[in-house]
Structure formats: structure tokens, C-alpha cells
N, C-alpha and C positions, 0 to 999 in steps of 0.2 A: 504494500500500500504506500502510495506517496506520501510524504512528510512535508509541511510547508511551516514557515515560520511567521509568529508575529513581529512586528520591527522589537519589540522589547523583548522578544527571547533573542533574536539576531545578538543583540547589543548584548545580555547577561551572559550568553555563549561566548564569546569573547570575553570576556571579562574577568570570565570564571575559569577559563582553560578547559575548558566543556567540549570534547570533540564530537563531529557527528556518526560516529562508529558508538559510541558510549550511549546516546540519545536511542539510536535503534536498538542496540544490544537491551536497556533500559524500557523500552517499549516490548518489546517481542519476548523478553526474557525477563520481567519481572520478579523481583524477590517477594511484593507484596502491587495491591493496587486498592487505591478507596474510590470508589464512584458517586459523586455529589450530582446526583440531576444530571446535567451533558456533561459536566467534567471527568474528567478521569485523574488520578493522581496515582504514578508509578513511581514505585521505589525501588533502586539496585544497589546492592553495594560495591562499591568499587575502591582500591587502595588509597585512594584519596577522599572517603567518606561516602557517606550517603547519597544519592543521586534522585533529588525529586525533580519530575519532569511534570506539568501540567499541562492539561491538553483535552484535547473537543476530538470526535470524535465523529467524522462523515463518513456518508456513503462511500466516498470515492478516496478519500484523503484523510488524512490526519492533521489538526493543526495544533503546534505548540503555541500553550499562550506564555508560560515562563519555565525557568527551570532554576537551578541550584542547589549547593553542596548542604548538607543538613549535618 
């Protein structure tokens, strides 16, 4: 499924040292995930902490609305 970004997760992904291997791995491979209404919130852990990704969730695409280290 396609991944698209909002401008502020563009910007926290930079920021953060957030790579986009990490974000899918994070999506598709889930340690845990809470579902609020359309949101989605996926947690991975990775050697640099915790990895929460938020995100919507369409037909066709995926869209991050932010993400960072927990």
C-alpha cells in the first residue's frame, strides 16, 4: 500500500532521524497498535527507542499524520 506524508510528519522525519524503511517496517510489522476512530497508532521498537507513527488509514493509501521517538 502507498505511504504519503503530511508536511509535518515530512518535517518530524527529518528531525528525528526517522528513516523511511523504519516507518514501513513500523506499519506492517507492528509490536503493538491502538485504533482511535480513523486513526491508527503503531508502535515498534527499535535500538533507538520506541517508534510511534500516526496515521489514517484509506482505501488506496496510507497517510502519516506525525510520528516520533517515545
Amino acid at each position: 500500500m502507498k505511504i504519503i506524508f503530511s508536511y509535518h510528519a515530512k518535517k518530524r522525519m527529518v528531525e528525528r532521524g526517522i528513516k523511511f524503511e523504519m516507518i514501513e517496517d513500523a506499519i506492517n510489522f507492528p509490536n503493538y497498535i491502538i485504533r482511535k476512530g480513523k486513526k491508527v497508532e503503531a508502535f515498534k521498537n527499535f535500538n533507538e527507542g520506541v517508534l510511534k507513527i500516526v496515521y489514517l488509514e484509506k482505501e488506496n493509501f496510507i497517510k502519516i499524520i506525525t510520528l516520533f521517538w517515545k
